[in-house]
MARMAR-399928 format. One record per residue (C-alpha): z, x, y. Coordinates in steps of 0.5 Angstrom, whole numbers, plus 2048, in hexadecimal, padded with zeros to 3 digits. Layout:
<sites>
up Z, east X, north Y
...
</sites>
This chain:
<sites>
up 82F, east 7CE, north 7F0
up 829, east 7CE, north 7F3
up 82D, east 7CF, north 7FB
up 830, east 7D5, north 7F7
up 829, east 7D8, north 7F6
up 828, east 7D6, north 7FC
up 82D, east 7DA, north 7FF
up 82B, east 7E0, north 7FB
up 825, east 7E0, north 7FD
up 827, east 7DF, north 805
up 82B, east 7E5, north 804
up 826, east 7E9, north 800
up 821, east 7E8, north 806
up 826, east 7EA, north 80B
up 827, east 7F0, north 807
up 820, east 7F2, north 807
up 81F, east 7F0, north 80E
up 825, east 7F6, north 810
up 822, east 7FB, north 80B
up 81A, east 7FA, north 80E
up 81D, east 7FB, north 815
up 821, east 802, north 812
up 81A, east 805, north 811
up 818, east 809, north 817
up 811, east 807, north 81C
up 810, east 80E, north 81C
up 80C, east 80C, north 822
up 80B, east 805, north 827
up 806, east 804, north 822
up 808, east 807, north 81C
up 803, east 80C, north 81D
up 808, east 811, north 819
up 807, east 80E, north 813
up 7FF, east 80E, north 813
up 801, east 816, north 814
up 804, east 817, north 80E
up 7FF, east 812, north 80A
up 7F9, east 816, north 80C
up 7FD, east 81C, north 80B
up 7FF, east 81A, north 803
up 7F8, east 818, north 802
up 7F6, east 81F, north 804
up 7FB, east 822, north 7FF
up 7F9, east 81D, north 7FA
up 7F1, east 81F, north 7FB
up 7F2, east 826, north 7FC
up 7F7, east 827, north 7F6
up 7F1, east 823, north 7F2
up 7EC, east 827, north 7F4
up 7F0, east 82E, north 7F2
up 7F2, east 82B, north 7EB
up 7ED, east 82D, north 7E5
up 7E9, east 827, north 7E3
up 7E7, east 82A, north 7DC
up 7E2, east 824, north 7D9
up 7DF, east 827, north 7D3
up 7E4, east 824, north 7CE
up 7E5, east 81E, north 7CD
up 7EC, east 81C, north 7D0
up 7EB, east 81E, north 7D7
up 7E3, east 81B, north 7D7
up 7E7, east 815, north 7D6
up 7EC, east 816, north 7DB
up 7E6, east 818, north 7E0
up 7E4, east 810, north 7DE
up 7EA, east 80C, north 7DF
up 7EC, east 810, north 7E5
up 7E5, east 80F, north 7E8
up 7E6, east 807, north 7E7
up 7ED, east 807, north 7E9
up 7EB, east 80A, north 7EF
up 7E4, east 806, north 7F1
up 7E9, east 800, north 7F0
up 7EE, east 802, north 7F4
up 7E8, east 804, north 7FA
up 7E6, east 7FC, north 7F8
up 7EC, east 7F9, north 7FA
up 7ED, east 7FE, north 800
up 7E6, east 7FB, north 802
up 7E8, east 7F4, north 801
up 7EE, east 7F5, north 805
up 7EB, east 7F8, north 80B
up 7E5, east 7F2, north 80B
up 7EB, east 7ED, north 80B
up 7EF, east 7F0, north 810
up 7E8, east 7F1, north 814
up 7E6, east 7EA, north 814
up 7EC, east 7E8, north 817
up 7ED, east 7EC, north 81C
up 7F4, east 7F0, north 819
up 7F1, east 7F6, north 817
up 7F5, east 7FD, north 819
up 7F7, east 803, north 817
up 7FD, east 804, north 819
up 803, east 7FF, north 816
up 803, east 7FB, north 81D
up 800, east 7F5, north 81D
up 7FB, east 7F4, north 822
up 7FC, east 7EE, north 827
up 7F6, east 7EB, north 826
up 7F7, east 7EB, north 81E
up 7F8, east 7E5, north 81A
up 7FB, east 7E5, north 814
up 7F8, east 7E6, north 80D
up 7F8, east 7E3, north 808
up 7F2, east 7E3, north 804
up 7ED, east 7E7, north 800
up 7F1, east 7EC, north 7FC
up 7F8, east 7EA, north 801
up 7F8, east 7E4, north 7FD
up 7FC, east 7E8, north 7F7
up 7FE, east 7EE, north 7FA
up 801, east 7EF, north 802
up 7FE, east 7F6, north 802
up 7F7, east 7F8, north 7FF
up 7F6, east 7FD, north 804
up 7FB, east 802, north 801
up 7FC, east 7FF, north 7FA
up 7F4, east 802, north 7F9
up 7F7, east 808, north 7FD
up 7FB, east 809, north 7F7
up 7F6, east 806, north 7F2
up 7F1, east 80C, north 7F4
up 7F5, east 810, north 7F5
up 7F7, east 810, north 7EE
up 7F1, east 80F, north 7EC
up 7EF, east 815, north 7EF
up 7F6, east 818, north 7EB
up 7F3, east 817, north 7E5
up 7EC, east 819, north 7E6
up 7EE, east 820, north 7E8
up 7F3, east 820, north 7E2
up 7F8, east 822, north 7E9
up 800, east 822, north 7E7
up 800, east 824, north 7EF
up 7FC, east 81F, north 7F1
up 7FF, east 81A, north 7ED
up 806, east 81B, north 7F0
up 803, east 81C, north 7F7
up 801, east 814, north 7F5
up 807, east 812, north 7F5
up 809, east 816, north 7FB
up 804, east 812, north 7FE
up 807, east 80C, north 7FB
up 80D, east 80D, north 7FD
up 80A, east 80D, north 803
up 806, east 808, north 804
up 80C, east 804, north 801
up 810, east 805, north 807
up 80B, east 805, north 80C
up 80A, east 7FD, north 809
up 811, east 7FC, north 80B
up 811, east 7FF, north 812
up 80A, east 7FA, north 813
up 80D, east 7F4, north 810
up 814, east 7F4, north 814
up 80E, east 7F4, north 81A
up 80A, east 7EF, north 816
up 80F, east 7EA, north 815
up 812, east 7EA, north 81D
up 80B, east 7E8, north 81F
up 808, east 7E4, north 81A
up 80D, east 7DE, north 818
up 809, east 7DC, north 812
up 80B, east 7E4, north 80F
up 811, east 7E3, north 80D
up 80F, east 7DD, north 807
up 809, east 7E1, north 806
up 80D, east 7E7, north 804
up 811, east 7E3, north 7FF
up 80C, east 7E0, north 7FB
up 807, east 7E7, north 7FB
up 808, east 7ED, north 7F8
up 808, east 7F4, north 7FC
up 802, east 7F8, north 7F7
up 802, east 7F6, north 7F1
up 801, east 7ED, north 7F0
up 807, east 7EB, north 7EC
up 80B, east 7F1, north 7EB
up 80C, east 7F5, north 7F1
</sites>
């Protein structure tokens, strides 16, 4: 039974492995990928921006609240994310990683494998909810979407320079600890 699962589980990593190398590098780096990133952050603020943020009655003040604290928490981790990064030196904006970087996984790298965009994300829906934006809220999840795949692209680089990755990978979640 056990070599059984351990069969699926070598078929599945190999699976994962060939569907990470299909995403694009959009450039040596990965510097497409920070393009569309920026750009669906654009669309995610503009389109907030635009929206009419009626607060006089109850429903959308409380909005404006829980949005205000969904968002700080996610500009939280995206700091906390950067910090970590930054202390070992593996800090970069493009999904390459740096050849004088370490891998890590501490602070907030210890329950999920990327704070950085899953604050993104985070403040980004919060900003969503803020502004009470259907338009934001689906330029989110345009933003996930592609934050999701430029983790992939980064991670195929990831486990070719770190051998340690791979594990890390397998006992730690994307963006959200225990889910996803």
């Amino acid at each position: 039974m056990a070599r059984t699962e351990g069969r699926r589980s070598l078929r599945a990593l190999a699976t994962y492995d060939a569907d990470v190398r299909s995403v694009p590098s959009l450039g040596p780096r990965g510097e497409g990928w920070v393009a569309l990133q920026i750009l669906c952050l654009g669309l995610v603020v503009l389109a907030g921006r635009f929206a009419p943020a009626e607060t006089s009655s109850g429903v959308p003040a409380a909005a404006s609240w829980i949005g205000g604290v969904v968002m700080l928490l996610g500009v939280a981790i995206v700091i906390a994310g950067s910090i970590e990064l930054r202390r070992s030196e593996a800090f970069s904006v493009v999904p390459h990683p740096r050849a004088e970087g370490k891998l890590v996984e501490t602070g907030p790298y210890r329950y999920i494998r990327n704070p950085i965009y899953a604050g993104l994300i985070l403040a980004s829906l919060g900003w969503a909810v803020t502004r009470l934006s259907l338009v934001a809220g689906l330029a989110t999840v345009l933003l996930a979407v592609v934050l999701d795949l430029k983790r992939r692209r980064e991670e195929g680089w990831l486990v070719e320079r770190f051998p340690g990755y791979r594990p890390y990978r397998e006992r730690t979640k994307a963006f959200v600890p225990f889910v996803y």
